[in-house]
C-alpha positions as CSV (number, residue, x, y, z in Angstrom):
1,X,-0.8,15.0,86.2
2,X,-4.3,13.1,87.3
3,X,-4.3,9.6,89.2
4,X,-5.1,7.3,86.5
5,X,-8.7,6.6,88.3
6,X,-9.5,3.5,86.3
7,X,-7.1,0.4,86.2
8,X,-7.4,-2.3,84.2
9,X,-5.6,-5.1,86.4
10,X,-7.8,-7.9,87.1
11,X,-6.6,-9.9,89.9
12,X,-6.5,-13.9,90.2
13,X,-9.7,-15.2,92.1
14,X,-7.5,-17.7,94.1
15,X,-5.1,-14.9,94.7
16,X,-7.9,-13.4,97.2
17,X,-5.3,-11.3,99.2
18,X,-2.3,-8.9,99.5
19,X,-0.7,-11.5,101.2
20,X,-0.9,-14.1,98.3
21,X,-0.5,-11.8,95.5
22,X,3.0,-11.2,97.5
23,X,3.9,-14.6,98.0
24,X,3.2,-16.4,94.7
25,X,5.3,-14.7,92.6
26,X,8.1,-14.7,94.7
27,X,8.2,-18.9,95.2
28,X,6.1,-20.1,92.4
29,X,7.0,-18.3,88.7
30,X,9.0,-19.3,86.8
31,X,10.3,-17.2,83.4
32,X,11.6,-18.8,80.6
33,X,14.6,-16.5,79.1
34,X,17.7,-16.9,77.5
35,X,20.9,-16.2,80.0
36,X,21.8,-13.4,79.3
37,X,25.6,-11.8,78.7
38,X,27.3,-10.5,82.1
39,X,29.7,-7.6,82.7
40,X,31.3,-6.2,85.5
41,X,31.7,-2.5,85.9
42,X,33.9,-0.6,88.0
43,X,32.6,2.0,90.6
44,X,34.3,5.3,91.4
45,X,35.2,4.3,94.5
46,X,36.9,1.1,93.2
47,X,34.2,-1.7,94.0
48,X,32.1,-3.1,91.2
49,X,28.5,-3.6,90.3
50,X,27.5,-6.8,88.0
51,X,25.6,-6.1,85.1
52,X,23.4,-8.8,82.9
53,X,22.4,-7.7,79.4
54,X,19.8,-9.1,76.7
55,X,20.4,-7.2,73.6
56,X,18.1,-7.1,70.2
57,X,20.4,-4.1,68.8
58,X,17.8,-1.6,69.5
59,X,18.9,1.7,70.0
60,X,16.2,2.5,73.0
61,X,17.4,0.6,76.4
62,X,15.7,0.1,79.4
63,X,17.6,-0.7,83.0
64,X,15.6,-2.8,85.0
65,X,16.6,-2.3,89.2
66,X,15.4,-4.5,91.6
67,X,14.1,-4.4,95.5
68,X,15.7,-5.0,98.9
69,X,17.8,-7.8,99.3
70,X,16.8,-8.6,95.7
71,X,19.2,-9.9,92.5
72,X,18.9,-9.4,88.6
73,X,17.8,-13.4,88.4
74,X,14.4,-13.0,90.4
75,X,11.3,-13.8,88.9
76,X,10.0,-10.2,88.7
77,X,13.1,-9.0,87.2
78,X,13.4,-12.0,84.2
79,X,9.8,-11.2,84.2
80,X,9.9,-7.5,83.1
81,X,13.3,-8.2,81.5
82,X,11.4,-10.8,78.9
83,X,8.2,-8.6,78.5
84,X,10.6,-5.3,77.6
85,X,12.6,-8.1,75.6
86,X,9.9,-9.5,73.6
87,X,8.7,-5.9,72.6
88,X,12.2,-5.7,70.7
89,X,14.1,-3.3,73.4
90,X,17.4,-3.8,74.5
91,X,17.2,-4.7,78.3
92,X,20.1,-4.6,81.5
93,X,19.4,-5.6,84.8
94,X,21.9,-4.8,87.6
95,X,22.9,-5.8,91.0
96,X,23.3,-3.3,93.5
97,X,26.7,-3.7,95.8
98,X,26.6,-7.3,97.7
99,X,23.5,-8.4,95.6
100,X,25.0,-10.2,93.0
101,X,27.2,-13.8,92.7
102,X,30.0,-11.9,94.9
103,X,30.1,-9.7,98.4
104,X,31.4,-6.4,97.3
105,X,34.9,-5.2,98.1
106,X,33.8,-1.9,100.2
107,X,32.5,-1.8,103.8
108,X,29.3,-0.3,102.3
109,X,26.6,-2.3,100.7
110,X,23.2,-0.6,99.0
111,X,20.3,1.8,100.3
112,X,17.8,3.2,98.9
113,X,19.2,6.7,97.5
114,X,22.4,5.2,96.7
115,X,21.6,7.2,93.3
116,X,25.5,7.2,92.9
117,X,25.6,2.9,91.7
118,X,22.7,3.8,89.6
119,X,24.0,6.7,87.6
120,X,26.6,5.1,87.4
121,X,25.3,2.3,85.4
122,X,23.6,4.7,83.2
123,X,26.7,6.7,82.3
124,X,27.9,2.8,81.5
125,X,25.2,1.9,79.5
126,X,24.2,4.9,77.5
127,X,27.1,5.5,75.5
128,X,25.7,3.7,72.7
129,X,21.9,4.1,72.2
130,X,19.8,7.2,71.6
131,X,17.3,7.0,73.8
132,X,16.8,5.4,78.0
133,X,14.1,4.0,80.4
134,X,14.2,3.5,84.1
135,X,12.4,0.9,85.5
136,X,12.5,-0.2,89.1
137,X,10.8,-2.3,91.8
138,X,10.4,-1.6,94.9
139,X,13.5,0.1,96.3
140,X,14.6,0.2,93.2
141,X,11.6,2.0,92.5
142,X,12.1,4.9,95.0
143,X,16.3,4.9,94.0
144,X,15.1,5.2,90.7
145,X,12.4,8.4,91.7
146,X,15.2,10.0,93.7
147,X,17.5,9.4,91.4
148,X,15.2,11.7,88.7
149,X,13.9,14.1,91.2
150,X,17.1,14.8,92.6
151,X,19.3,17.8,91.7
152,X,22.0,15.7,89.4
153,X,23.3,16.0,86.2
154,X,21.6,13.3,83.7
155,X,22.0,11.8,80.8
156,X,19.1,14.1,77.8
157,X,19.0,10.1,76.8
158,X,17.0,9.2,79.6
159,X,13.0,9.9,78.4
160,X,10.6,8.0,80.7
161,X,10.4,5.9,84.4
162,X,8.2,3.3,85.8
163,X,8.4,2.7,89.5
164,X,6.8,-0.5,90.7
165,X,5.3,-1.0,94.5
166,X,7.6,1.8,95.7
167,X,7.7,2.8,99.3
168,X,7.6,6.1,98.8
169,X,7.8,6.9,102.3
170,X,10.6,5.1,103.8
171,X,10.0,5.6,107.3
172,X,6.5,4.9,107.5
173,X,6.6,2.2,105.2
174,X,9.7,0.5,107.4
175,X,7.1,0.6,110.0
176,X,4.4,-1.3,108.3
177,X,6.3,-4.1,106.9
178,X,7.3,-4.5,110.7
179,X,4.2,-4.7,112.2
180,X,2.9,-8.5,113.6
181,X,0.9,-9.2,110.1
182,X,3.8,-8.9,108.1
183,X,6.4,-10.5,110.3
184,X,7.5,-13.3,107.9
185,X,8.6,-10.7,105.0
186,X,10.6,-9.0,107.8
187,X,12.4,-12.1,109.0
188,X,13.4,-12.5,106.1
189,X,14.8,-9.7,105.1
190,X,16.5,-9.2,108.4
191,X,17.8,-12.8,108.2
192,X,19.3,-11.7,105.2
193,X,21.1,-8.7,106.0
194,X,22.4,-10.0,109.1
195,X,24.4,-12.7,106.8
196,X,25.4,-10.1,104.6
197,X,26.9,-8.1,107.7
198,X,28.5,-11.1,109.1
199,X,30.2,-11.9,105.8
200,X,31.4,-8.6,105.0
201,X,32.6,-8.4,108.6
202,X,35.6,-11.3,107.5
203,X,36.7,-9.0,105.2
204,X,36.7,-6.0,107.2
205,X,37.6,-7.1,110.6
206,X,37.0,-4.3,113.5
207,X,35.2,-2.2,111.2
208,X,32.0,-3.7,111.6
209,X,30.0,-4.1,114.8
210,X,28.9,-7.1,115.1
211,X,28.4,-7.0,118.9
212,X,25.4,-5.5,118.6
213,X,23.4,-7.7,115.8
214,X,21.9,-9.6,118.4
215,X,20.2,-6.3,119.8
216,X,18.4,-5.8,116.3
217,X,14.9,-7.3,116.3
218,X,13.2,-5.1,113.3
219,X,14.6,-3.3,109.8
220,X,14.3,0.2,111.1
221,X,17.1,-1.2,114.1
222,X,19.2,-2.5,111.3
223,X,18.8,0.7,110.0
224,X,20.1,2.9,112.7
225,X,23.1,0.4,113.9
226,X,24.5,-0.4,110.0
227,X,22.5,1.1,106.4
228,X,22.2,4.7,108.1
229,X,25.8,5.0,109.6
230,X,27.7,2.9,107.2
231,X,26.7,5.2,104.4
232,X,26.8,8.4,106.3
233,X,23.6,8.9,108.1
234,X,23.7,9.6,111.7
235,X,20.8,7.5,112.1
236,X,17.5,5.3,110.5
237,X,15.3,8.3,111.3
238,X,17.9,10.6,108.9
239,X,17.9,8.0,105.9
240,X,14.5,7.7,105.7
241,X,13.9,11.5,105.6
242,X,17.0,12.4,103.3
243,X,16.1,9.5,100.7
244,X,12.6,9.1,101.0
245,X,11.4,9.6,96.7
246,X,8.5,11.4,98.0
247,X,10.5,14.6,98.8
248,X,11.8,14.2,95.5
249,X,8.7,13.8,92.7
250,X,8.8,17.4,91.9
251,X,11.6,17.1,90.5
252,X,10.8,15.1,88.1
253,X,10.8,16.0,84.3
254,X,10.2,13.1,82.1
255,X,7.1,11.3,82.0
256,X,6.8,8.8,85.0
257,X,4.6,6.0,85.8
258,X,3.9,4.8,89.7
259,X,2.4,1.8,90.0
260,X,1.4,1.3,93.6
261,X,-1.1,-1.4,94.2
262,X,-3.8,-0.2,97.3
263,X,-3.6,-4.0,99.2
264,X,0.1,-3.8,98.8
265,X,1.0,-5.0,103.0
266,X,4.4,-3.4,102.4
267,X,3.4,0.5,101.9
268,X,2.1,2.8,104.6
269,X,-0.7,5.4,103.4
270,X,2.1,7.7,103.0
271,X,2.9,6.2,99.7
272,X,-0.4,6.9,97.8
273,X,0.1,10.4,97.8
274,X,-3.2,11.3,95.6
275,X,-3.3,15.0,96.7
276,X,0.3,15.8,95.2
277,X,-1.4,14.4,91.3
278,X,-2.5,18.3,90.6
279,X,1.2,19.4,91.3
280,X,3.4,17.0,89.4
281,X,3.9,17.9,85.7
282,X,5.5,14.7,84.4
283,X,4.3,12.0,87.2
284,X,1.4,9.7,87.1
285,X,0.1,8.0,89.6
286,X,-1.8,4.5,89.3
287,X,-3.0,2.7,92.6
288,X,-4.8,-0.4,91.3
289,X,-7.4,-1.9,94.2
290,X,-5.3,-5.1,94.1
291,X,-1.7,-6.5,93.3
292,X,0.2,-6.9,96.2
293,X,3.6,-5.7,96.5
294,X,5.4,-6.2,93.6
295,X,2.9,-8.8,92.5
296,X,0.5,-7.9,89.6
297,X,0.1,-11.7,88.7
298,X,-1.6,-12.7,85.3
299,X,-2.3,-16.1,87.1
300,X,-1.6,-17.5,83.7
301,X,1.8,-19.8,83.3
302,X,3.5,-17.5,80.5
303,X,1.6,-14.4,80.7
304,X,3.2,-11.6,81.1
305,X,1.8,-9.6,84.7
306,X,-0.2,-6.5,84.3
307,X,3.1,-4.6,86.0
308,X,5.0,-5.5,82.5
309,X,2.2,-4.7,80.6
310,X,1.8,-1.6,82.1
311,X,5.6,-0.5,81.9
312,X,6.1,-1.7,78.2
313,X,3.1,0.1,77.4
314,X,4.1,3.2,78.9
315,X,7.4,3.0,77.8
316,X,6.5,2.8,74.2
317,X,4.8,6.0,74.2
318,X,7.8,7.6,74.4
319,X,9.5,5.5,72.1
């Protein structure tokens, strides 16, 4: 399919970075929603994934997954939950393993192919409507691209995808977000998954080593001591290439938006892959100027952001 050339995302004035249109969306919205009903779900390997559902008996549902060390309550998410919500769709967010109110049983936590957690909330959920939507941020957004590329049985009820400020390429993009210029984002999320490691380690003692956390200074260390081994990669350099969505777009067969916005300080040029558009039957490609990563903001209290514009919009085409 052809890049869509011409965006209509109009950023904030006061938002006059990458940097900012990161950053204020994460501390600063707030989305007014109705709580909505929670289930827990089983996996096959006996742990469980946490579910929240808002439901307007609407036989079309759309699953909403969310980014790295992110949870179903985040702004973004209750943000594209509300705007697919208002338009009358049923809507479920998830948490991936360890994301949600309570660690996870299993040694292993999430990555970004862990397809397996993700159709496995789809074989959940679609049981009882006629038609599905995959919508995902971030990681989410490349699990959710591998998850369609891949070679996989799938529900026919699945009919369209919008990825959101996906890293495409893993490797490369695991490099940028560790450079000096982006160092608070990856504080953070190292900070994070440290905790998560320690924590798990209480309830897995010896399994885990800890001896070497203090020897991990950047994401793509984490990566080769803990998410690449733990789920059965010899190494960082082997997850990225094995679950990277970019190896896995040709494979895709229902219509697909990416949503990838150019200032975005998170993705590496890697993931603006405008020379595959003439190759890919069923995948759009939309690479606004601005937005940051997983930003989009309308900079208006209430409004939805262009992302949930653009993903109930494109949605509804196939409804």
């Amino acid at each position: 399919m052809p890049i869509i050339t011409k965006s209509d995302y109009q950023k904030p004035k006061w938002l006059f970075n990458g940097h900012l249109e990161t950053i204020y969306p994460a501390l600063f919205r707030k989305v007014k929603l109705d709580p909505p009903i929670h289930e827990r779900i089983e996996t096959l390997d006996s742990d469980f994934l946490d579910l929240d559902w808002y439901r307007n008996n609407n036989p079309h549902l759309v699953i909403i997954s969310h980014g790295l060390e992110g949870s179903s309550d985040r702004p973004y998410m209750l943000g594209m939950a509300k705007a697919f919500f208002s338009a009358g769709f049923d809507v479920l967010t998830w948490n991936y393993r360890g994301c949600g109110p309570e660690l996870n049983k299993k040694v292993i936590f999430y990555h970004s192919g862990a397809t397996y957690d993700l159709d496995r909330v789809i074989e959940h959920a679609q049981k009882a409507y006629d038609k599905v939507s995959l919508v995902g941020f971030s990681l989410g957004g490349n699990l959710t691209l591998k998850y369609l590329g891949e070679d996989r049985e799938r529900s026919s009820k699945i009919k369209s995808a919008v990825a959101v400020s996906v890293p495409l390429h893993l490797a490369s993009s695991c490099e940028k977000i560790s450079r000096k210029e982006n160092f608070l984002y990856s504080r953070r999320f190292l900070k994070s998954l440290k905790k998560k490691v320690i924590d798990k380690s209480k309830n897995h003692p010896g399994e885990i080593p800890l001896e070497v956390l203090n020897n991990v200074k950047t994401l793509s260390e984490f990566d080769d001591f803990f998410t690449g081994p733990f789920h059965g990669f010899a190494d960082a350099a082997e997850y990225y290439a094995m679950n990277s969505a970019l190896f896995f777009l040709d494979g895709i067969d229902i219509p697909t938006l990416v949503l990838n916005a150019q200032n975005d300080p998170f993705l590496s040029p890697q993931c603006f892959p405008a020379t595959l558009a003439k190759d890919l039957n069923q995948v759009w490609f939309e690479f606004p100027k601005y937005g940051g990563h997983v930003g989009f903001s309308s900079g208006k209290e209430g409004k939805p952001y262009y992302s949930e514009q653009r993903a109930v919009e494109f949605v509804s085409r196939e409804d």
